[in-house]
TORKOL-4160 file (C-alpha; in steps of 0.2 Angstrom, whole numbers, padded with zeros to 4 digits, m for minus):
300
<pt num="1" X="0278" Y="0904" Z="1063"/>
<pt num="2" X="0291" Y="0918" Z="1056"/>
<pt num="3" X="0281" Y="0934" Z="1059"/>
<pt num="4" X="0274" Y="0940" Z="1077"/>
<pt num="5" X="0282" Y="0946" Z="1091"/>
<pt num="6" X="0301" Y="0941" Z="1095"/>
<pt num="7" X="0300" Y="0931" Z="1078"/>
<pt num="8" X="0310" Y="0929" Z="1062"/>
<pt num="9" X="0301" Y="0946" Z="1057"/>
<pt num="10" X="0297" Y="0955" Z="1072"/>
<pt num="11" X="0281" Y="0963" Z="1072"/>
<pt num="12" X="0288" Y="0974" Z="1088"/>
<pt num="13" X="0303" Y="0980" Z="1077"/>
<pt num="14" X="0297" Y="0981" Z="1058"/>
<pt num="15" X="0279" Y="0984" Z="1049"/>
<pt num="16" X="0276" Y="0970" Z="1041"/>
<pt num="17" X="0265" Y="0968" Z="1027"/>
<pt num="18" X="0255" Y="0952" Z="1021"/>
<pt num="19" X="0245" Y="0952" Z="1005"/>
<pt num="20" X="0235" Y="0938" Z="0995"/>
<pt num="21" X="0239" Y="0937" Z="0979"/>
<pt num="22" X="0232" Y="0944" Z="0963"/>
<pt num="23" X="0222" Y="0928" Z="0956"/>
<pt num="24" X="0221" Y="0921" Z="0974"/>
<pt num="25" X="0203" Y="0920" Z="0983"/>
<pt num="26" X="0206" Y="0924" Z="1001"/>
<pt num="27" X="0204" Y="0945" Z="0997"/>
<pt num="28" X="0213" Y="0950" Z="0980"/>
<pt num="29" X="0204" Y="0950" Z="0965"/>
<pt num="30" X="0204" Y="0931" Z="0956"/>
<pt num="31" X="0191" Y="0922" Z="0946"/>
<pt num="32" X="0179" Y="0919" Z="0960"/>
<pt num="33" X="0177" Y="0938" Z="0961"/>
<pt num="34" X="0163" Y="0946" Z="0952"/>
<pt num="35" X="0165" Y="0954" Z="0934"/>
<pt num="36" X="0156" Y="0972" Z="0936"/>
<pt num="37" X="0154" Y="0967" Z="0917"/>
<pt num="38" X="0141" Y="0954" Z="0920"/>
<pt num="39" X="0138" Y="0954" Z="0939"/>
<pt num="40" X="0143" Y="0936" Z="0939"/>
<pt num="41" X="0160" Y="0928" Z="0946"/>
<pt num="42" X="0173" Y="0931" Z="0930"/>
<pt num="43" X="0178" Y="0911" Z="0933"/>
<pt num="44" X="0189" Y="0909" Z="0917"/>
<pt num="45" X="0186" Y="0924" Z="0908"/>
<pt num="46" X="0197" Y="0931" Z="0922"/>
<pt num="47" X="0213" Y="0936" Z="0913"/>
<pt num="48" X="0229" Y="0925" Z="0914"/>
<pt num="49" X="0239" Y="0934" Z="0927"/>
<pt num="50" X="0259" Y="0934" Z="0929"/>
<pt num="51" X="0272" Y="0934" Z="0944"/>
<pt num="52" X="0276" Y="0952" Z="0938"/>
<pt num="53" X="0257" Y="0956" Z="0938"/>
<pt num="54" X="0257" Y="0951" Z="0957"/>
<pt num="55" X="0271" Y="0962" Z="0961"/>
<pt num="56" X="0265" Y="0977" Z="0953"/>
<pt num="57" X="0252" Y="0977" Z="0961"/>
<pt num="58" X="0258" Y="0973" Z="0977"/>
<pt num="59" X="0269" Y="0990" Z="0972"/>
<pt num="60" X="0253" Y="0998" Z="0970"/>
<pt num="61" X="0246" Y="0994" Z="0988"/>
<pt num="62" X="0263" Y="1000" Z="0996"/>
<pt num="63" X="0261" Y="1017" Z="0987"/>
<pt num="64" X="0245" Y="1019" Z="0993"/>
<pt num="65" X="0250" Y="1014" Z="1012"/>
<pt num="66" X="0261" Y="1031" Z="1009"/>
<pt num="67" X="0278" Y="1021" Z="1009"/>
<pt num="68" X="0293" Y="1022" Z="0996"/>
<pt num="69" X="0305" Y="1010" Z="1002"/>
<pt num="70" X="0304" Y="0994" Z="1009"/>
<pt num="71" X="0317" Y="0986" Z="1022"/>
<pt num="72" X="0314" Y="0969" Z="1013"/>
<pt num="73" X="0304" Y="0959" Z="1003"/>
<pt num="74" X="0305" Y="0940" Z="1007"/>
<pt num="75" X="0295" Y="0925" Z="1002"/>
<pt num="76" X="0298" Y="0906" Z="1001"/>
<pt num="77" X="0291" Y="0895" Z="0984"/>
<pt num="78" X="0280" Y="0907" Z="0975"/>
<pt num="79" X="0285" Y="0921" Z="0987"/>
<pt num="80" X="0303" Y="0919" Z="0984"/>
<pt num="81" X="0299" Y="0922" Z="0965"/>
<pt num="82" X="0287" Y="0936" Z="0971"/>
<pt num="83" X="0304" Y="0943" Z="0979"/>
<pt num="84" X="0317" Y="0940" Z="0964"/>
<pt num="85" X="0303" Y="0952" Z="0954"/>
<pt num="86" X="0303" Y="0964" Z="0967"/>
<pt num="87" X="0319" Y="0967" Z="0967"/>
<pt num="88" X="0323" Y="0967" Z="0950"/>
<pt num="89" X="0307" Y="0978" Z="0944"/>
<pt num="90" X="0308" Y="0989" Z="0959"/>
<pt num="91" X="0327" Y="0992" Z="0964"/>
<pt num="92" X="0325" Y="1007" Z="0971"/>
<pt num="93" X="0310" Y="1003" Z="0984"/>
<pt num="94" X="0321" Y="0987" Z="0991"/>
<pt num="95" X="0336" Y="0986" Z="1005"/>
<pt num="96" X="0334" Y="0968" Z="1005"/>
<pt num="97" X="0327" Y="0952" Z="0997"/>
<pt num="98" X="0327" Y="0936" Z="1005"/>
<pt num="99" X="0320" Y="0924" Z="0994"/>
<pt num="100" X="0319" Y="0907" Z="1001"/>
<pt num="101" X="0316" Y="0888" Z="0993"/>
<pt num="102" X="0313" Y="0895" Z="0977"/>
<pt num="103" X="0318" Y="0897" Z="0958"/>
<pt num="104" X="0320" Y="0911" Z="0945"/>
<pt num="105" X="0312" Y="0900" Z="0932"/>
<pt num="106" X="0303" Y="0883" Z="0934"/>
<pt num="107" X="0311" Y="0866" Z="0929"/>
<pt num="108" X="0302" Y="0853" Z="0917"/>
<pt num="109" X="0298" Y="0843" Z="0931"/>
<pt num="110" X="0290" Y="0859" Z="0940"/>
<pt num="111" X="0279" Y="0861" Z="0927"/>
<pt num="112" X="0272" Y="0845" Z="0924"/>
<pt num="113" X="0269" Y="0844" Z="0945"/>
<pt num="114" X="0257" Y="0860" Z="0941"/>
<pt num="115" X="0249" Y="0850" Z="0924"/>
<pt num="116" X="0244" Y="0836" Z="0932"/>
<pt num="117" X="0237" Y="0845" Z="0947"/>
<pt num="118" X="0227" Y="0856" Z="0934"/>
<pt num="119" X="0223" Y="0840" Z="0925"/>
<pt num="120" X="0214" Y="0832" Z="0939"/>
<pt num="121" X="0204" Y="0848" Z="0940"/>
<pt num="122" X="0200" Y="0850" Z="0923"/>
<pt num="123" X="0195" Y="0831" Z="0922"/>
<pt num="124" X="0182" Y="0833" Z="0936"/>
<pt num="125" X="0164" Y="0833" Z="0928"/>
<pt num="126" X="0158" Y="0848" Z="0941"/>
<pt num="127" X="0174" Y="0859" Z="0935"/>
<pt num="128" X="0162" Y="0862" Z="0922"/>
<pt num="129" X="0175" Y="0873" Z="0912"/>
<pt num="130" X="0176" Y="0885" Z="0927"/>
<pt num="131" X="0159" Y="0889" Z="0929"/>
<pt num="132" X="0154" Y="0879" Z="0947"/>
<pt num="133" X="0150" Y="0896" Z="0956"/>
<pt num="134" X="0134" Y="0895" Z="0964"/>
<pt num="135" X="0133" Y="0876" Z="0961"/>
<pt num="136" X="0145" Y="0862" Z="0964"/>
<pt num="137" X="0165" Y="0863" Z="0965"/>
<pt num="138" X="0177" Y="0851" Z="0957"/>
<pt num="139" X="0181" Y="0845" Z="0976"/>
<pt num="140" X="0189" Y="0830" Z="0968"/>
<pt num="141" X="0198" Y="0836" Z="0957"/>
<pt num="142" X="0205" Y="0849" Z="0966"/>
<pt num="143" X="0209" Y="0837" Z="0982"/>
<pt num="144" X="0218" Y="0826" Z="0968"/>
<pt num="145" X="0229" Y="0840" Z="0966"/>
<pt num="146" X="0232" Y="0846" Z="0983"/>
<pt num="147" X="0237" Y="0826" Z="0988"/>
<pt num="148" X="0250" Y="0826" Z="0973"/>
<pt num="149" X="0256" Y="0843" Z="0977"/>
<pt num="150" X="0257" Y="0839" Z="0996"/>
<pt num="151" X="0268" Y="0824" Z="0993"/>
<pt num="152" X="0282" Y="0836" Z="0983"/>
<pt num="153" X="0282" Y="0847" Z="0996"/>
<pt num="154" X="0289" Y="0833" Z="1008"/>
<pt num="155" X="0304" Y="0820" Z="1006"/>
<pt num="156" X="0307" Y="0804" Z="1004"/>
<pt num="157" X="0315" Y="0806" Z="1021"/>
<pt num="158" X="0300" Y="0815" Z="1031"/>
<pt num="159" X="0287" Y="0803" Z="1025"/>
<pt num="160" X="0298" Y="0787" Z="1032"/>
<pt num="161" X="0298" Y="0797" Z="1048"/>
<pt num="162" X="0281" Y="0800" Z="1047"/>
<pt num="163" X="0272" Y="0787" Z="1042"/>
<pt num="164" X="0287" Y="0773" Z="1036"/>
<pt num="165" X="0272" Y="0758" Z="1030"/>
<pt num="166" X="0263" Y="0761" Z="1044"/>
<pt num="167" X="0243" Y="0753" Z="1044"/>
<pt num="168" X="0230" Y="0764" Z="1047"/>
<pt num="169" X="0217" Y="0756" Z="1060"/>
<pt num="170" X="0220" Y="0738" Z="1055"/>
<pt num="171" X="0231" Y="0725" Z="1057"/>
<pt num="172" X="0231" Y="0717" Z="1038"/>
<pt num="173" X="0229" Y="0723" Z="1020"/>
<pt num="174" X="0213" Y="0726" Z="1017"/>
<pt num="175" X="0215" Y="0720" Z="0995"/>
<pt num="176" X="0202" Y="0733" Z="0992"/>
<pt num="177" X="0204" Y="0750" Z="0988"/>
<pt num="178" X="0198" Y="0755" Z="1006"/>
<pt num="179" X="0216" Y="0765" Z="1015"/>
<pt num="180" X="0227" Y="0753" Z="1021"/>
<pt num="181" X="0243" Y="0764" Z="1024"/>
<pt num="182" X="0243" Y="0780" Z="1035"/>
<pt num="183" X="0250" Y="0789" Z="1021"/>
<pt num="184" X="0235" Y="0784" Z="1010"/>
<pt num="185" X="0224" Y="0793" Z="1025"/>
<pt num="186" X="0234" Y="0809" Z="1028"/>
<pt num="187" X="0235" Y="0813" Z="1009"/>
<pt num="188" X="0216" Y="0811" Z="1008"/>
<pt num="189" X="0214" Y="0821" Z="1025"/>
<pt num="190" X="0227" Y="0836" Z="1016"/>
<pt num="191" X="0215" Y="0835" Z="1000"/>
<pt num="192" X="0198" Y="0838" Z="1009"/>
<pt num="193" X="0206" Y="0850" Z="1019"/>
<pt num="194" X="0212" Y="0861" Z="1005"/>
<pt num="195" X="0194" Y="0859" Z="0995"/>
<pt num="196" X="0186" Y="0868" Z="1009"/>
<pt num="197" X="0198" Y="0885" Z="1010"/>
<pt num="198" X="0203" Y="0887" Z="0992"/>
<pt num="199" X="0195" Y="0889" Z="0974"/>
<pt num="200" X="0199" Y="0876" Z="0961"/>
<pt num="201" X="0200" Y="0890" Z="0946"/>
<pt num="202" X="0214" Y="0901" Z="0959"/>
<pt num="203" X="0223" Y="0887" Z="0959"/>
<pt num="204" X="0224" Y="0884" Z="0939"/>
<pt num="205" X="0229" Y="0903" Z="0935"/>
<pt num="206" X="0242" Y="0903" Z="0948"/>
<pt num="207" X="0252" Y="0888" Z="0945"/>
<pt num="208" X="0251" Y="0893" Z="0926"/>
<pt num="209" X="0257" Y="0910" Z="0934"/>
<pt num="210" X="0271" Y="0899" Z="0940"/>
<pt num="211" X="0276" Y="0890" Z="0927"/>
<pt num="212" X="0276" Y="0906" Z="0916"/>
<pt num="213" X="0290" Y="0914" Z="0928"/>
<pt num="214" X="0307" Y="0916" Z="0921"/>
<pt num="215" X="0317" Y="0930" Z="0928"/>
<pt num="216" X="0328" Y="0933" Z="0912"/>
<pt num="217" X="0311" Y="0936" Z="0900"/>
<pt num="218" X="0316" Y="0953" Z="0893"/>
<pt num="219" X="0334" Y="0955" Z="0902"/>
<pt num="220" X="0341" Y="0940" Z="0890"/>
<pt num="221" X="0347" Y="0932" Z="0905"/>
<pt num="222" X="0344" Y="0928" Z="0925"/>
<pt num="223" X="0363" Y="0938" Z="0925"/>
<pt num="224" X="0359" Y="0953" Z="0916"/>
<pt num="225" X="0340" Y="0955" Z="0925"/>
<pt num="226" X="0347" Y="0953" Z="0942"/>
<pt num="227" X="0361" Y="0966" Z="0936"/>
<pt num="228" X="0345" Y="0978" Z="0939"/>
<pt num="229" X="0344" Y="0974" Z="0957"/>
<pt num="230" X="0353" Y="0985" Z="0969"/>
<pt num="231" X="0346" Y="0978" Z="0987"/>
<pt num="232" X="0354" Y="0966" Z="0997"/>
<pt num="233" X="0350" Y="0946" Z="0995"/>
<pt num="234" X="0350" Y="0933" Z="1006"/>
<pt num="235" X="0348" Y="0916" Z="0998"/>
<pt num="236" X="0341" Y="0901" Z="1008"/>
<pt num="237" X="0339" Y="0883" Z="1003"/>
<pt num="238" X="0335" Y="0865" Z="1011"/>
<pt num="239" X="0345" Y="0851" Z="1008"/>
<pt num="240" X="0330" Y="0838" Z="1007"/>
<pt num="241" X="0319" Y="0851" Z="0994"/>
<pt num="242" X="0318" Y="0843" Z="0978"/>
<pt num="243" X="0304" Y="0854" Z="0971"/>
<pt num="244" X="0314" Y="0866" Z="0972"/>
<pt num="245" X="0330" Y="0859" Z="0975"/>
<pt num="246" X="0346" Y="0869" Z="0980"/>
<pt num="247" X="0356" Y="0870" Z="0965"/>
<pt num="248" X="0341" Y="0882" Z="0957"/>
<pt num="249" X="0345" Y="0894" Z="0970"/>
<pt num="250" X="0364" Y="0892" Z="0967"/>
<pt num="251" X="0361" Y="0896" Z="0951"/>
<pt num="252" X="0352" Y="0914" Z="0959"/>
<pt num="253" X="0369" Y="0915" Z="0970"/>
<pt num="254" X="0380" Y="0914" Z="0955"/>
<pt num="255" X="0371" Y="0928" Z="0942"/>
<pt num="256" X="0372" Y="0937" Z="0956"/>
<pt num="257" X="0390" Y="0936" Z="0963"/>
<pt num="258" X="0395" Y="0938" Z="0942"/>
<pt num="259" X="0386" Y="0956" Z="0943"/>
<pt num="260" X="0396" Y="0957" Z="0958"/>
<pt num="261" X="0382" Y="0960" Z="0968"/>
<pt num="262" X="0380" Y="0959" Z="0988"/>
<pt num="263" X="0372" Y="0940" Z="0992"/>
<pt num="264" X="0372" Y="0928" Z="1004"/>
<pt num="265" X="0370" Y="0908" Z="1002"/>
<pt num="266" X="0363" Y="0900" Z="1016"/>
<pt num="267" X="0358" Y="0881" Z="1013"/>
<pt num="268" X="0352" Y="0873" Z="1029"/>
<pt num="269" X="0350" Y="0855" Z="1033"/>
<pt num="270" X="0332" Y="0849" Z="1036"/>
<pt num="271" X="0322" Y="0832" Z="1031"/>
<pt num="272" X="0306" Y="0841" Z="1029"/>
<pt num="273" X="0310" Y="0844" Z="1010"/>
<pt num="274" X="0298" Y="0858" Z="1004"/>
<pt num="275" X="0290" Y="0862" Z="1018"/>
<pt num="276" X="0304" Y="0865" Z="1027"/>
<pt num="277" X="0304" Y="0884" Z="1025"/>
<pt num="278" X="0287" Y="0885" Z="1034"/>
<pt num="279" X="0290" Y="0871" Z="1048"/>
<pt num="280" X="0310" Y="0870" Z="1050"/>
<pt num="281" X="0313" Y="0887" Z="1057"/>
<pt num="282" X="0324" Y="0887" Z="1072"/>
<pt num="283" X="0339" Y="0890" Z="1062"/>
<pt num="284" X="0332" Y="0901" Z="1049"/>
<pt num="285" X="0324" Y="0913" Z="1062"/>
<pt num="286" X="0342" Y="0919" Z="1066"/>
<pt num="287" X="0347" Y="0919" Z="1051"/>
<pt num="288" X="0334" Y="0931" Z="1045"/>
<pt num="289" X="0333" Y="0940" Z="1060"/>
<pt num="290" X="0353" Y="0944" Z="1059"/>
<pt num="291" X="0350" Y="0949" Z="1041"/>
<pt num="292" X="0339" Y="0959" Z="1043"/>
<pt num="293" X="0347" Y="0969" Z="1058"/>
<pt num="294" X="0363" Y="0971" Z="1047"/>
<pt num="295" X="0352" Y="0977" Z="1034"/>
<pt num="296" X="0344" Y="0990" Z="1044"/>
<pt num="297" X="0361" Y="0996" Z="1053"/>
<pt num="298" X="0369" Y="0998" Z="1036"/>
<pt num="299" X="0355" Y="1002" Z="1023"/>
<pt num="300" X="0341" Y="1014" Z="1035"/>
């Protein structure tokens, strides 16, 4: 909903670029890709793969579209870390980085989100230690751990909007473990959903790329790493995100503004939590789309 024509990033002003990520399984190379080794899918003797990993090459692809500098690199969750790397590995090819809803480093609580979400993959008998390809997916498993995923990327807020203690298609508690409650329905809907366009091993080796990121590994702190960066930042955060809540990107904003470095902090009210960054986006789109006209005036 951000990028098209007249949009937050308008594909009639600026060449934008869109790439899956490294470990992903909708184009780059992940663990349902065949190993020219063995001519069979890698599954997990695919390598364990980093947020800097992505980014590099994603620096590979733009050198070989012919183009040394970027206007902006932007992202929201895993994109926004995407775009705190960019930045920091690859000043000189940046104007601008937006990173939005995101962290430099994830959080205890982050972590154990991703654990029991690879858990519930791991657990399911077809997993199979990672080798399913050409038989049976962990569909269970990995639905397991798209619903608890899907329910931090809401709020407490959102869901009482949504579905309150609403019954779904009856009028009277079932006491069975049939659904009763709409939210008991649209969780199971999310999870079947997600089993049919993703694979269950891309989603172990990127959360654990996830939880691996921390933006001061090697620079001794976020401060001193972002001290590398020399583009523009604008910062965006949701009120209702508690995945990644506000005061992580604050904490962005501040090792920036102590390197004396040119940010921006916007944090805009929403009840959508997480998800705000992909469905709350009246507001934002004219943030962005002020930024970056201000970053092309000043910096192209």
């Amino acid at each position: 909903n951000s990028i098209g024509p007249g949009k937050a990033f308008d594909t009639e002003k600026y060449f934008v670029i869109c790439s899956n990520v490294l470990g992903g399984c909708q184009g780059t190379t992940g663990p349902a890709s065949i190993n020219p080794e063995t001519g069979a899918p890698y599954a997990t003797a695919f390598p364990g793969i980093t947020i800097p990993d992505m980014v590099r090459l994603q620096k590979k692809l733009i050198g070989h579209l012919g183009i040394e500098r970027l206007l902006a690199v932007s992202g929201g969750s895993m994109g926004g870390m995407q775009t705190l790397e960019w930045a920091v590995a690859y000043p000189d090819s940046v104007a601008a980085a937006i990173p939005i809803a995101t962290t430099a480093r994830h959080s205890a609580q982050q972590i154990a989100f991703n654990e029991v979400g690879r858990q519930a993959i791991m657990v399911d008998p077809d997993w199979n230690e990672g080798n399913y390809y050409g038989g049976k997916p962990p569909a269970r498993g990995l639905a397991v751990a798209r619903m608890v995923g899907h329910i931090t990327y809401m709020s407490d807020e959102s869901m009482r909007e949504k579905f309150g203690r609403r019954l779904r298609d009856r009028d009277k508690y079932g006491f069975d473990f049939s659904i009763d409650f709409e939210v008991e329905s649209y969780l199971r809907y999310r999870g079947a959903q997600f089993v049919d366009r993703f694979d269950a091993n891309s989603y172990l080796y990127i959360t654990k790329a996830m939880d691996y990121f921390d933006l001061a590994n090697g620079h001794g702190s976020m401060a001193e790493a972002l001290s590398q960066a020399t583009a523009r930042f604008l910062v965006i955060s949701f009120t209702s995100d508690w995945l990644y809540p506000s005061y992580q990107s604050l904490e962005v904003v501040k090792a920036l503004r102590s390197r004396n470095r040119d940010v921006a902090y916007c944090e805009l009210t929403s009840n959508y939590g997480h998800d705000a960054f992909l469905v709350d986006i009246g507001e934002q789109t004219e943030i962005l789309r002020g930024f970056l006209a201000s970053t092309f005036k000043e910096r192209c």
